[in-house]
Structure formats: structure tokens, C-alpha cells
PDB file of the backbone (N, CA, C, O) and the ligand in Angstrom, with CONECT records:
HET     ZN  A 101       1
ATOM      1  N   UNK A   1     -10.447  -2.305   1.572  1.00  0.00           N
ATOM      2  CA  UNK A   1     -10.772  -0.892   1.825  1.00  0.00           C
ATOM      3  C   UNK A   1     -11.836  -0.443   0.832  1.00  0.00           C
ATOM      4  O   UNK A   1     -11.926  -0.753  -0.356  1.00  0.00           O
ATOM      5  N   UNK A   2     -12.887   0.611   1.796  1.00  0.00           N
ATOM      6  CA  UNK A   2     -14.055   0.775   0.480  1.00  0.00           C
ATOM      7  C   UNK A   2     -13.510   1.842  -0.524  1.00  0.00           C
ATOM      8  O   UNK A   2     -12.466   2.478  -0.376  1.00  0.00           O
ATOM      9  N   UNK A   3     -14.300   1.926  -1.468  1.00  0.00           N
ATOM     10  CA  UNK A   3     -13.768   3.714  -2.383  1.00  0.00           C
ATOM     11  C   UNK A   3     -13.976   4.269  -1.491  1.00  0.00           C
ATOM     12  O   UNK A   3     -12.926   4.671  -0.991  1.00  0.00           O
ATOM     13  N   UNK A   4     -15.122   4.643  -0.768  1.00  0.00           N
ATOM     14  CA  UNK A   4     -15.831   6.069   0.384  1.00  0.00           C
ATOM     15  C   UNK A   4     -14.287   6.180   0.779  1.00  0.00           C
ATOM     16  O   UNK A   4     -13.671   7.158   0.356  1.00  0.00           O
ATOM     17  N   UNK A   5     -13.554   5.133   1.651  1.00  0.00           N
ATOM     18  CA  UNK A   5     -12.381   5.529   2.792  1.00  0.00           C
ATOM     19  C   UNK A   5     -11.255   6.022   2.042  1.00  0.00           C
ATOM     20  O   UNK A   5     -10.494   6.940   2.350  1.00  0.00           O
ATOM     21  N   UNK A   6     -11.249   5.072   0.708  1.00  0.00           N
ATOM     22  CA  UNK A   6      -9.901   5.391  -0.521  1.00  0.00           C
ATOM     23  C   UNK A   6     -10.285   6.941  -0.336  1.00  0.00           C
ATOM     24  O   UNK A   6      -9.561   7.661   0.352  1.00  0.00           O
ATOM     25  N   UNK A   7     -11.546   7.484  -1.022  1.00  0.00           N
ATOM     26  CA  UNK A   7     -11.838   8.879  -1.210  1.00  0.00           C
ATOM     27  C   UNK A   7     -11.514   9.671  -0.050  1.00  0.00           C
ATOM     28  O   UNK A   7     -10.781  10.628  -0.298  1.00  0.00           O
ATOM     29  N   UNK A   8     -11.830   9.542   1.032  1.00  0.00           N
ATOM     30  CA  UNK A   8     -11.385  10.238   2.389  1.00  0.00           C
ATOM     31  C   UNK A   8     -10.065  10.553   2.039  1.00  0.00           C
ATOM     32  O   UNK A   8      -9.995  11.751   2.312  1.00  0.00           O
ATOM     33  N   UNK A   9      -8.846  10.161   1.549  1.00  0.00           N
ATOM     34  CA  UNK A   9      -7.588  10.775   1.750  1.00  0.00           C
ATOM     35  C   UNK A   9      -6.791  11.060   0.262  1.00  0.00           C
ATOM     36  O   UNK A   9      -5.563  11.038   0.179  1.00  0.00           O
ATOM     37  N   UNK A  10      -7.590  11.300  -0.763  1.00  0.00           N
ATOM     38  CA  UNK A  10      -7.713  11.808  -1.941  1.00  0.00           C
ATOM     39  C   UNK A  10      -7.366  13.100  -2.193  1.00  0.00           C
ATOM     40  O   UNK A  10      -7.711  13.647  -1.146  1.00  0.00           O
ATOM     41  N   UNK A  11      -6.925  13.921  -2.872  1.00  0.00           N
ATOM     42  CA  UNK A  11      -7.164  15.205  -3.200  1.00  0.00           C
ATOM     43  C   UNK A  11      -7.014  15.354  -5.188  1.00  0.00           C
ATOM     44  O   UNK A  11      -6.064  15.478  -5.961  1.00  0.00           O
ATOM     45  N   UNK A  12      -8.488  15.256  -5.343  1.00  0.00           N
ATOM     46  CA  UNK A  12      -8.713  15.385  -7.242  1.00  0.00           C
ATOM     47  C   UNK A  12      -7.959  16.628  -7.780  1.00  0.00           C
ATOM     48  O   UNK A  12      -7.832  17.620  -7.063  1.00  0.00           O
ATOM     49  N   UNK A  13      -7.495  16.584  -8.949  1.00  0.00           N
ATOM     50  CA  UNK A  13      -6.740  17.585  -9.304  1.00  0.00           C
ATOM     51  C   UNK A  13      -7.446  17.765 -10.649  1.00  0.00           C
ATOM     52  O   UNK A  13      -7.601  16.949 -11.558  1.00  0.00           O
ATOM     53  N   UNK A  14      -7.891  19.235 -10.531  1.00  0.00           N
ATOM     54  CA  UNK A  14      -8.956  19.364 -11.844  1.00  0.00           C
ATOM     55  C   UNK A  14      -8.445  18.803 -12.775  1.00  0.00           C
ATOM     56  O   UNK A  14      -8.896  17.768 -13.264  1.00  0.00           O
ATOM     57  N   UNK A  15      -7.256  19.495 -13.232  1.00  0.00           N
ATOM     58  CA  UNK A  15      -6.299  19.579 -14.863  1.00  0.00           C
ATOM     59  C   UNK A  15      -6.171  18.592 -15.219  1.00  0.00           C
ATOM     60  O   UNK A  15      -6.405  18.410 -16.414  1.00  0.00           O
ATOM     61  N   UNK A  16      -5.737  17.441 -14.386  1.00  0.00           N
ATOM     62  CA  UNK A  16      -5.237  16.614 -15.074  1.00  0.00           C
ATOM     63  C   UNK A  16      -6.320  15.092 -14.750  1.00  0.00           C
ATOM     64  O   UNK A  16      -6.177  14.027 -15.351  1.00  0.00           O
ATOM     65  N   UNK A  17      -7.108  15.291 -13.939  1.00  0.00           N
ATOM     66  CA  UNK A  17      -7.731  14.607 -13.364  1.00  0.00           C
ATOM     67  C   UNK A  17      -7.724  13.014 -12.553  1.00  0.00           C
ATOM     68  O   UNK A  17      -8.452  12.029 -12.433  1.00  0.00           O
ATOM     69  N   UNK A  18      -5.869  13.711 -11.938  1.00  0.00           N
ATOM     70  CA  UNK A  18      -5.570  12.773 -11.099  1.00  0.00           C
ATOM     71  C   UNK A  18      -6.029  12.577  -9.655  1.00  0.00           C
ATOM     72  O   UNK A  18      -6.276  13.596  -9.011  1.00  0.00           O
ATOM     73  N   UNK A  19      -6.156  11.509  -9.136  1.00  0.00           N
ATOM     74  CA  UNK A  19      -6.420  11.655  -7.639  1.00  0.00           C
ATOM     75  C   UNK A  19      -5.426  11.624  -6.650  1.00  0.00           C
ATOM     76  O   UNK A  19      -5.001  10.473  -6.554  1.00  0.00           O
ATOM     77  N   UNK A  20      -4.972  12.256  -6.012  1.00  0.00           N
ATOM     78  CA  UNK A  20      -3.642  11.821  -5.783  1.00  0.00           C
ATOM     79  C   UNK A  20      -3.527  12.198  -3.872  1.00  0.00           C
ATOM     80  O   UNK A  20      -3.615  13.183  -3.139  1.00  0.00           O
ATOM     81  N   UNK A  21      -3.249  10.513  -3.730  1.00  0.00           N
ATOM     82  CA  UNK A  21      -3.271   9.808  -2.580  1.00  0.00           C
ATOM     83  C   UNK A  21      -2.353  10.572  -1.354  1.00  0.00           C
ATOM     84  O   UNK A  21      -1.166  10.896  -1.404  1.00  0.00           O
ATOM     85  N   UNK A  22      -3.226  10.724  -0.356  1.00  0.00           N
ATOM     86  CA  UNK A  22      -2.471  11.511   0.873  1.00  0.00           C
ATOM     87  C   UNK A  22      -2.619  10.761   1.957  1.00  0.00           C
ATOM     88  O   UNK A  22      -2.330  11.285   3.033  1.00  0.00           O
ATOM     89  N   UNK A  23      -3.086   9.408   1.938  1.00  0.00           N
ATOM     90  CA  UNK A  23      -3.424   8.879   3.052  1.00  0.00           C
ATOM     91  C   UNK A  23      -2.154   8.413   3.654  1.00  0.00           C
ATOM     92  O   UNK A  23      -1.125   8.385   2.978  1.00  0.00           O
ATOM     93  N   UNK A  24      -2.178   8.087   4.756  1.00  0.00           N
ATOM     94  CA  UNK A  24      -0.640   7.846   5.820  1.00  0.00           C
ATOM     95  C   UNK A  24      -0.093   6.565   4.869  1.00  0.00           C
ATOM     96  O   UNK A  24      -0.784   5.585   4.590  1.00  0.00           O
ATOM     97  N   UNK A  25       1.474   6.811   4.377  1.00  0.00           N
ATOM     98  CA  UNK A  25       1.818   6.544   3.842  1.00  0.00           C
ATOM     99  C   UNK A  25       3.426   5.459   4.546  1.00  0.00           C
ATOM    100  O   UNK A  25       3.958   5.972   5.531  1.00  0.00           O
ATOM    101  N   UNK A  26       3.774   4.726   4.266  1.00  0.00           N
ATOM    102  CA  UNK A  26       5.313   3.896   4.892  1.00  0.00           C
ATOM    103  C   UNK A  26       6.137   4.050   3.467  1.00  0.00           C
ATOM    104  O   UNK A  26       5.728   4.091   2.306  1.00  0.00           O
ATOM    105  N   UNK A  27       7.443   4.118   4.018  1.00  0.00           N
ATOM    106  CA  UNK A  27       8.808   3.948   3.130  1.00  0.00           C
ATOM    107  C   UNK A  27       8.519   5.196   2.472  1.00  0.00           C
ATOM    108  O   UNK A  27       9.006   6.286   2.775  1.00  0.00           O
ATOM    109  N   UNK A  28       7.634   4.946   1.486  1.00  0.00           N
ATOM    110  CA  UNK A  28       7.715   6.187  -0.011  1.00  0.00           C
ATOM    111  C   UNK A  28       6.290   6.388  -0.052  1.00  0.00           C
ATOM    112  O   UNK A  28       5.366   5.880   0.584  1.00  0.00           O
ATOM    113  N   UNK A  29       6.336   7.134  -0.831  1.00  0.00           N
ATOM    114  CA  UNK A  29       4.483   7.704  -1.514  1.00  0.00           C
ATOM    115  C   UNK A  29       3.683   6.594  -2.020  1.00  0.00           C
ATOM    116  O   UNK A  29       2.544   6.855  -2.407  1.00  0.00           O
ATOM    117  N   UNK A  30       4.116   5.383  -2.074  1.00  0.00           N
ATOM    118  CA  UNK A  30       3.255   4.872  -2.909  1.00  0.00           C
ATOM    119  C   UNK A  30       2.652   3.127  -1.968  1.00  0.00           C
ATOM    120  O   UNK A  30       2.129   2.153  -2.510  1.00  0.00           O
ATOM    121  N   UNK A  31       2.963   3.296  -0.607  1.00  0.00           N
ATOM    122  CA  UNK A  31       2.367   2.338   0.312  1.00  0.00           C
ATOM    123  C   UNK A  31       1.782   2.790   1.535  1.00  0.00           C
ATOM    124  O   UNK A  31       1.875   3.844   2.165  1.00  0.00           O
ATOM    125  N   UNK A  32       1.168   1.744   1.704  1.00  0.00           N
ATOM    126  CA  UNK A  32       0.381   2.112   2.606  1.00  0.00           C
ATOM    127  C   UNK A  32      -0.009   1.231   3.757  1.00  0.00           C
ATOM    128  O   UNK A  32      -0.467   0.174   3.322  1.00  0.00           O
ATOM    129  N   UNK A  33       0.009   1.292   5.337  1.00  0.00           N
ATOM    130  CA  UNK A  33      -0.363  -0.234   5.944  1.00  0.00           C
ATOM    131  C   UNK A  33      -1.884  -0.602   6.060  1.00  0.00           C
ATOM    132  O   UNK A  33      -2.575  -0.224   7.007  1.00  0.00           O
ATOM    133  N   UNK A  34      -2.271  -1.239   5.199  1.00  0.00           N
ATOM    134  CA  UNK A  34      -3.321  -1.865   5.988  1.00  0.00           C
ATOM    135  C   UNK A  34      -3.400  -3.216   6.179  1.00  0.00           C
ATOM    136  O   UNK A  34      -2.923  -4.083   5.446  1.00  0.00           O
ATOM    137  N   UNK A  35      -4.131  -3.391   7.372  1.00  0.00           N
ATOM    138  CA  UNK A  35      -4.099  -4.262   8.061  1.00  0.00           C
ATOM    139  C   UNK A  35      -2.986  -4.989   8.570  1.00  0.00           C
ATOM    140  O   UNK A  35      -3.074  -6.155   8.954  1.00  0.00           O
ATOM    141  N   UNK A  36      -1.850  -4.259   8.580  1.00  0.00           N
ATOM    142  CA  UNK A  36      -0.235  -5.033   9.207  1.00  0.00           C
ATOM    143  C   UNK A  36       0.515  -5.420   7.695  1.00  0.00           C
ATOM    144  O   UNK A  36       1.615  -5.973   7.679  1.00  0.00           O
ATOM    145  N   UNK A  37      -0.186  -5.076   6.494  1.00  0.00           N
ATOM    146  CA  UNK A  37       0.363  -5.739   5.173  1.00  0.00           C
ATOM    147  C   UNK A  37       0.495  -4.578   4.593  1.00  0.00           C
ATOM    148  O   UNK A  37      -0.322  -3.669   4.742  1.00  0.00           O
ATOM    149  N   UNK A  38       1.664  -4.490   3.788  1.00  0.00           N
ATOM    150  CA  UNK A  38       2.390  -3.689   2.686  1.00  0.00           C
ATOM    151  C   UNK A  38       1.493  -3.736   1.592  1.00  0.00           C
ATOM    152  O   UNK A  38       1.563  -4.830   1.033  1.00  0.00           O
ATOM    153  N   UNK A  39       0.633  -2.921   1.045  1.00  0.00           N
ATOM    154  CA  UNK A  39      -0.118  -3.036   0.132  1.00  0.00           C
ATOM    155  C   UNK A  39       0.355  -1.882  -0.798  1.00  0.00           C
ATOM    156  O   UNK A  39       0.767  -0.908  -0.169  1.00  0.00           O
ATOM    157  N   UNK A  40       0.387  -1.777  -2.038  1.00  0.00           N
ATOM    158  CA  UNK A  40       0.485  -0.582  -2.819  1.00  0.00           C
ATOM    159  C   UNK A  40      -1.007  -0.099  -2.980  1.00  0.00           C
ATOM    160  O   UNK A  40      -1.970  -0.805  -3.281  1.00  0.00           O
ATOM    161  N   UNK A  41      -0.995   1.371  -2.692  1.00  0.00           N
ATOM    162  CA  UNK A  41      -2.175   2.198  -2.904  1.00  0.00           C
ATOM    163  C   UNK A  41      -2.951   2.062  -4.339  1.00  0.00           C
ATOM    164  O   UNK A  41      -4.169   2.190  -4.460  1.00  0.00           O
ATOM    165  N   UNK A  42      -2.129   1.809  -5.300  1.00  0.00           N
ATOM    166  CA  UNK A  42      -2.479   1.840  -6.422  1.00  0.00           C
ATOM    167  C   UNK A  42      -3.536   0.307  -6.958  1.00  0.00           C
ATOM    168  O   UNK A  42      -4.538   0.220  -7.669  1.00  0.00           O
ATOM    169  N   UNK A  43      -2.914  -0.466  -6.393  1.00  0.00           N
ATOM    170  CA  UNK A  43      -3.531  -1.823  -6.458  1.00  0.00           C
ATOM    171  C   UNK A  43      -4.948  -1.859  -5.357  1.00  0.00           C
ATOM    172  O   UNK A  43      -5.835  -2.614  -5.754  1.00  0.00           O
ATOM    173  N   UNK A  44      -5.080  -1.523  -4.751  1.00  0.00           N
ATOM    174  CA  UNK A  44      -6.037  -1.325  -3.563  1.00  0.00           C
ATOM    175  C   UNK A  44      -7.270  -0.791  -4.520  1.00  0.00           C
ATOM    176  O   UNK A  44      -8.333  -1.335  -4.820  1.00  0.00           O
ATOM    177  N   UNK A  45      -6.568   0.813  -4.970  1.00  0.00           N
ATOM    178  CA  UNK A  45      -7.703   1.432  -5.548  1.00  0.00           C
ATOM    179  C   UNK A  45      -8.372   0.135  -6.973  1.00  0.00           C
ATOM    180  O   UNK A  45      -9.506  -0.249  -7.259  1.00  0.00           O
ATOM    181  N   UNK A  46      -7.595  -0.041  -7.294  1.00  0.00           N
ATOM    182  CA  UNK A  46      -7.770  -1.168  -8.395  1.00  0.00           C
ATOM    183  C   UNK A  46      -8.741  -1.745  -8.175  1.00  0.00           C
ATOM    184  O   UNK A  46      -9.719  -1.643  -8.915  1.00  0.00           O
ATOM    185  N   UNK A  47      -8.726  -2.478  -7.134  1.00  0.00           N
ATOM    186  CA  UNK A  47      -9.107  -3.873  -6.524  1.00  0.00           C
ATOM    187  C   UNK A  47     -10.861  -2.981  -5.923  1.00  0.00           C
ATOM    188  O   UNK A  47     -11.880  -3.665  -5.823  1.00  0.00           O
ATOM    189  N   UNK A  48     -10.864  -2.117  -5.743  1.00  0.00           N
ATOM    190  CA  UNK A  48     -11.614  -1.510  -5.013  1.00  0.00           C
ATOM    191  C   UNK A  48     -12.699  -1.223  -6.020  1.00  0.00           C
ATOM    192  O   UNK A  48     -13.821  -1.706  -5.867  1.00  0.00           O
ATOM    193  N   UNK A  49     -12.429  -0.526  -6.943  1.00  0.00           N
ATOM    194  CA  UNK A  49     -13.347  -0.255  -8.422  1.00  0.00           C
ATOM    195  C   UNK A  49     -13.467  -1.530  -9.468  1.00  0.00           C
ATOM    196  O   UNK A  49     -14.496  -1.633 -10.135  1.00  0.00           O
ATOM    197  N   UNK A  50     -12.480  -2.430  -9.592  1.00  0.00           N
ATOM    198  CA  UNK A  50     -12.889  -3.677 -10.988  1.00  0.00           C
ATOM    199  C   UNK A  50     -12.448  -4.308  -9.776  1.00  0.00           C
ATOM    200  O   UNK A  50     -11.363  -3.753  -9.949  1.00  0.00           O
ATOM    201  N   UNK A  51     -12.322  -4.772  -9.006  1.00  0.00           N
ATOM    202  CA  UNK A  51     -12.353  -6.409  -8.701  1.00  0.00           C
ATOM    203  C   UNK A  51     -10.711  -7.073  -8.614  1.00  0.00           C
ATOM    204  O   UNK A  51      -9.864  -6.600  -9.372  1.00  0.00           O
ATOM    205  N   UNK A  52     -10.441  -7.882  -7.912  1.00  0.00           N
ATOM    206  CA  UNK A  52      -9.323  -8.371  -7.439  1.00  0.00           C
ATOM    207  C   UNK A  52      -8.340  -8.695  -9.175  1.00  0.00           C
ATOM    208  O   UNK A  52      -8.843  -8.914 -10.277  1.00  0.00           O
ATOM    209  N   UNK A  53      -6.890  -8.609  -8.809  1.00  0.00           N
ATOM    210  CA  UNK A  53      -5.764  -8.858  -9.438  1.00  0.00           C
ATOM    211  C   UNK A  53      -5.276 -10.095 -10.098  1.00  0.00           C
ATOM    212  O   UNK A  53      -4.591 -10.775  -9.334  1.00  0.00           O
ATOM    213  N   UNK A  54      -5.392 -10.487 -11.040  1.00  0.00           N
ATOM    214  CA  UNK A  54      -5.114 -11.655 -12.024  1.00  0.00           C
ATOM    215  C   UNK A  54      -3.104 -12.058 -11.180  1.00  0.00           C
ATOM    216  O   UNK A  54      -2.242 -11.194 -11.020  1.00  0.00           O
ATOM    217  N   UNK A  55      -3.015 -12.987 -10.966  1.00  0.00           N
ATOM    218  CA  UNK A  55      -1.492 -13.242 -10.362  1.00  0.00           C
ATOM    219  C   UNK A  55      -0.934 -12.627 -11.697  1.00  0.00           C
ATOM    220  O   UNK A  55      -1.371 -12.594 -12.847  1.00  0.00           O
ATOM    221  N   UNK A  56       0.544 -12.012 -10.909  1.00  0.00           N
ATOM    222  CA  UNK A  56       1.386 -11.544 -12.047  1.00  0.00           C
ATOM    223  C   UNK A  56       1.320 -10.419 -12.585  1.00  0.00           C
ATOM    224  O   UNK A  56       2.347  -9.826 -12.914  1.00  0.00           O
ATOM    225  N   UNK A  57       0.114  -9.917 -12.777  1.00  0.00           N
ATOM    226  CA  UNK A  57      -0.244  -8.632 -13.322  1.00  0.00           C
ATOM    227  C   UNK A  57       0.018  -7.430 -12.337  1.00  0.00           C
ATOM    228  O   UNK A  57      -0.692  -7.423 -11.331  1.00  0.00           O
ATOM    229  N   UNK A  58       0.965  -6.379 -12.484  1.00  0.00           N
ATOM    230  CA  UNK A  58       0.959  -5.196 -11.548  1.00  0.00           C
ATOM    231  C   UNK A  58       0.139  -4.089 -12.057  1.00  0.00           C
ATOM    232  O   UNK A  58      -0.457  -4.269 -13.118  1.00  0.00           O
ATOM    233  N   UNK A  59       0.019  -2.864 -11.387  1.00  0.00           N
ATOM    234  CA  UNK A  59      -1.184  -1.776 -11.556  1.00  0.00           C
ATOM    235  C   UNK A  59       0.021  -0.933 -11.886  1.00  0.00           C
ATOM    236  O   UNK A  59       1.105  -0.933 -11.302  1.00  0.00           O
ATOM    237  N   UNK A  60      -0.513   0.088 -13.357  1.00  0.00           N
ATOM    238  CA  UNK A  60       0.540   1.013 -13.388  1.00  0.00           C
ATOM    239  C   UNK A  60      -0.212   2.020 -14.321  1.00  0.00           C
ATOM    240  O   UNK A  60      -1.159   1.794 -15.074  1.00  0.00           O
ATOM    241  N   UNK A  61       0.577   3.410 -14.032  1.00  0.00           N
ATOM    242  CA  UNK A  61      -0.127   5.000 -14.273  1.00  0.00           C
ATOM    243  C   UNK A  61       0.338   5.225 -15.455  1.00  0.00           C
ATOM    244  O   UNK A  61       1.500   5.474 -15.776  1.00  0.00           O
ATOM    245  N   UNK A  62      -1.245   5.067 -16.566  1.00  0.00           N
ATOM    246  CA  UNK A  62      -1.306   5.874 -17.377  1.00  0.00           C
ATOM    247  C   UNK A  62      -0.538   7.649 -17.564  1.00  0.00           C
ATOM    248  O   UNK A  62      -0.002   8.228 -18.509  1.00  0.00           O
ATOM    249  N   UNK A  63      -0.861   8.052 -16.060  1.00  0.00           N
ATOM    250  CA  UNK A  63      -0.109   9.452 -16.449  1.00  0.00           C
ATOM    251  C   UNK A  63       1.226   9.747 -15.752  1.00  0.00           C
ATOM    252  O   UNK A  63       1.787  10.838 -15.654  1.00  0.00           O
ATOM    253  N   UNK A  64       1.693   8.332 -15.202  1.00  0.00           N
ATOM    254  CA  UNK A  64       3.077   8.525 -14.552  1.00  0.00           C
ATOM    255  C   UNK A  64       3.042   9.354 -13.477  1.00  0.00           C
ATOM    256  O   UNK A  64       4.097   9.956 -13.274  1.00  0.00           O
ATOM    257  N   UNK A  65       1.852   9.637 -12.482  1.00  0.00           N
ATOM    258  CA  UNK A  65       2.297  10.021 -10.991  1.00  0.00           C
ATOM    259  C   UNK A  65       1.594   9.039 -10.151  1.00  0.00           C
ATOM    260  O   UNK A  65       0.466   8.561 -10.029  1.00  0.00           O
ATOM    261  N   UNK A  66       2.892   8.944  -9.570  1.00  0.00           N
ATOM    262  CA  UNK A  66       2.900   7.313  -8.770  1.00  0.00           C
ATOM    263  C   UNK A  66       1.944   7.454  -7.606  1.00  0.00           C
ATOM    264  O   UNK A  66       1.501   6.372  -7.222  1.00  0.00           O
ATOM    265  N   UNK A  67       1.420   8.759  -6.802  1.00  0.00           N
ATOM    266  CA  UNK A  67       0.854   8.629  -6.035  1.00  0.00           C
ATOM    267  C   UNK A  67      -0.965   8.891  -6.217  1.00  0.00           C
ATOM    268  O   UNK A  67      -1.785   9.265  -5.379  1.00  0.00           O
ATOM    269  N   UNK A  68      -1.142   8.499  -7.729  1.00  0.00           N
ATOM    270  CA  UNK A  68      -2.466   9.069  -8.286  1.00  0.00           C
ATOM    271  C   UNK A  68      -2.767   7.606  -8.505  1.00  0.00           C
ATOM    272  O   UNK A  68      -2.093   6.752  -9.080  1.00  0.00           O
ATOM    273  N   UNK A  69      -4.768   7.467  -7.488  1.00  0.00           N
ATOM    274  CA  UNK A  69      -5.478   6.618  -7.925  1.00  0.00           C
ATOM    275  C   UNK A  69      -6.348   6.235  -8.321  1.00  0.00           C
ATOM    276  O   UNK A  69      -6.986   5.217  -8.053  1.00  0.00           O
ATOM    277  N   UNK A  70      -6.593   7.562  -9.518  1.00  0.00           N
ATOM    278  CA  UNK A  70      -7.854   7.237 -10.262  1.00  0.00           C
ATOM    279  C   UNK A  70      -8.050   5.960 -11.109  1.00  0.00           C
ATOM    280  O   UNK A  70      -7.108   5.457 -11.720  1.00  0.00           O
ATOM    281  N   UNK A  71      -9.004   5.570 -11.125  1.00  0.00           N
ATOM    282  CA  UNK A  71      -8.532   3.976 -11.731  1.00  0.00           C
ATOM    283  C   UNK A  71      -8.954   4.295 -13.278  1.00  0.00           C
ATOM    284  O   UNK A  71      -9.104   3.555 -14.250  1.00  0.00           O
ATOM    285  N   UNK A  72      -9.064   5.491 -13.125  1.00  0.00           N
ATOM    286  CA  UNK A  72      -9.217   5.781 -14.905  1.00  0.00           C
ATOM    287  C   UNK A  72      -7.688   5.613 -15.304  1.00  0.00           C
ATOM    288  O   UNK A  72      -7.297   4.904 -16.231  1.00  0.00           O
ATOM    289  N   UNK A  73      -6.995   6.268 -14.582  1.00  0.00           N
ATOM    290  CA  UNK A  73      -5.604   6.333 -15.193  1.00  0.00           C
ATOM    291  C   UNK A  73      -4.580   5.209 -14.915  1.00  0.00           C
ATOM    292  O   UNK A  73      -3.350   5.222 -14.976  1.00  0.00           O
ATOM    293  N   UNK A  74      -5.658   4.006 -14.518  1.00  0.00           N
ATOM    294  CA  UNK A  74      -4.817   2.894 -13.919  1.00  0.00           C
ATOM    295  C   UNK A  74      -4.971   1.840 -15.191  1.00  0.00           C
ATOM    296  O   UNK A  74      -5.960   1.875 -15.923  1.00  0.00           O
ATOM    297  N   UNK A  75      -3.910   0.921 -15.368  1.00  0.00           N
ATOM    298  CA  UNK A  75      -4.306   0.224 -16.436  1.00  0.00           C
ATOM    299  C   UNK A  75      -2.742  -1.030 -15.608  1.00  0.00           C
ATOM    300  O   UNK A  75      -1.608  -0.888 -15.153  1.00  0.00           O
ATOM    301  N   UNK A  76      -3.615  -2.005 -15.840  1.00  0.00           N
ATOM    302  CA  UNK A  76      -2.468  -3.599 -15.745  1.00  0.00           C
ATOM    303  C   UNK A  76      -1.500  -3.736 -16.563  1.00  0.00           C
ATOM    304  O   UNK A  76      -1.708  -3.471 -17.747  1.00  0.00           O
ATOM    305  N   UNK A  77      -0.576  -4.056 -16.257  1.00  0.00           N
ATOM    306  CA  UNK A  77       0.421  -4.866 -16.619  1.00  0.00           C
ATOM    307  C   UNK A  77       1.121  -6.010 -16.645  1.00  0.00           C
ATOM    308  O   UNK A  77       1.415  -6.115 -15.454  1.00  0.00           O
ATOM    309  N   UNK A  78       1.714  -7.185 -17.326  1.00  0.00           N
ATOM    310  CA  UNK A  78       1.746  -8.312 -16.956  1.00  0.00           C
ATOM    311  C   UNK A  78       3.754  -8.319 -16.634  1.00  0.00           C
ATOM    312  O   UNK A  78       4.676  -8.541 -17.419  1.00  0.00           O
ATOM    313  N   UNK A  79       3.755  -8.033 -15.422  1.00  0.00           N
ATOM    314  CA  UNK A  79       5.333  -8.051 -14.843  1.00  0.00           C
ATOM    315  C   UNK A  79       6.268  -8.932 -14.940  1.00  0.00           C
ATOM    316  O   UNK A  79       7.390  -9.005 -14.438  1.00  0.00           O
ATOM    317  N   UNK A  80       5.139 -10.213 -16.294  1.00  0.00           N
ATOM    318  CA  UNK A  80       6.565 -11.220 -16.100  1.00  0.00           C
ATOM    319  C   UNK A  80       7.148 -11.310 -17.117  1.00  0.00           C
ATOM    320  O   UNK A  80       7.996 -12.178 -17.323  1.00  0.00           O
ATOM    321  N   UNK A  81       6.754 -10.296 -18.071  1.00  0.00           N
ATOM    322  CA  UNK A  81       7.127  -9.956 -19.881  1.00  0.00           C
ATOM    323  C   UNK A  81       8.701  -9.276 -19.405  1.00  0.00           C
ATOM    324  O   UNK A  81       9.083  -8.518 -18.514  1.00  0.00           O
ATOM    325  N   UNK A  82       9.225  -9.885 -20.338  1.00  0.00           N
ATOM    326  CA  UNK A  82      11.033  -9.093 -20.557  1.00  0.00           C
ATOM    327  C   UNK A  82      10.462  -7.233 -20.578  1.00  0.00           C
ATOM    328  O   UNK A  82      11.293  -6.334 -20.702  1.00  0.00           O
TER     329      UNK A  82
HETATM  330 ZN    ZN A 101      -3.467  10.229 -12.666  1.00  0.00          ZN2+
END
């Protein structure tokens, strides 16, 4: 998915300067279908601004709202640490 389309279902929030994702969403706020695959929104935007996902590593919010994908406030994590 490009940024342009990510941006299409965005809404920026001055204050805090989250982006926070409205695009058609499955289960909870924080997926999304594309292409027939369970993707997290957050990883997408990721992948979309720096470039594909190191195995293992998950995408997670600097400011703790799960449905925000500014990739400023996005930072990796390695999910296989205790
Ligand atoms: Zn945010």
C-alpha cells in the first residue's frame, strides 16, 4: 500500500501529532484486509515509509494509541526478548 492511500484514511491530530487510522478496519482497530491477508496497520505504515520488517521485530507506539500511524511515533521492537 502507497503512503498517498495510507493518507486517504488518516485523520492528523494537531496536539499530539498522531495520525490516527480510520481506514475499514476487521476484529479491532488495529487491522486491516489487504489483499485477503491480516496485516496490522501499523506495520504497513512502517513498511511504507523505511522499508520492509527485519523477521521478529514488531512495530510499536511511541505514544501508546494503537490506532496511530505516524511512523514518527513508530519505533521496532524485537518480540522475542523475555
Ligand atoms: Zn501517535
Amino acid at each position: 500500500m502507497s503512503i498517498e492511500k495510507l493518507m486517504e484514511f488518516v485523520i492528523p491530530v494537531t496536539e499530539s501529532g498522531c495520525w490516527l487510522w480510520i481506514g475499514e478496519m476487521q476484529d479491532d482497530r488495529d487491522h486491516i484486509n489487504v489483499e485477503a491477508a491480516q496485516v496490522r496497520i501499523d506495520r504497513l505504515s512502517w513498511e511504507a515509509h523505511y522499508g520492509s520488517i527485519p523477521n521478529g521485530l514488531g512495530v510499536c507506539h511511541k505514544c501508546n494509541v494503537g490506532c496511530c500511524i505516524n511512523p514518527n511515533h513508530l519505533f521496532l521492537q524485537d518480540n522475542r526478548r523475555p
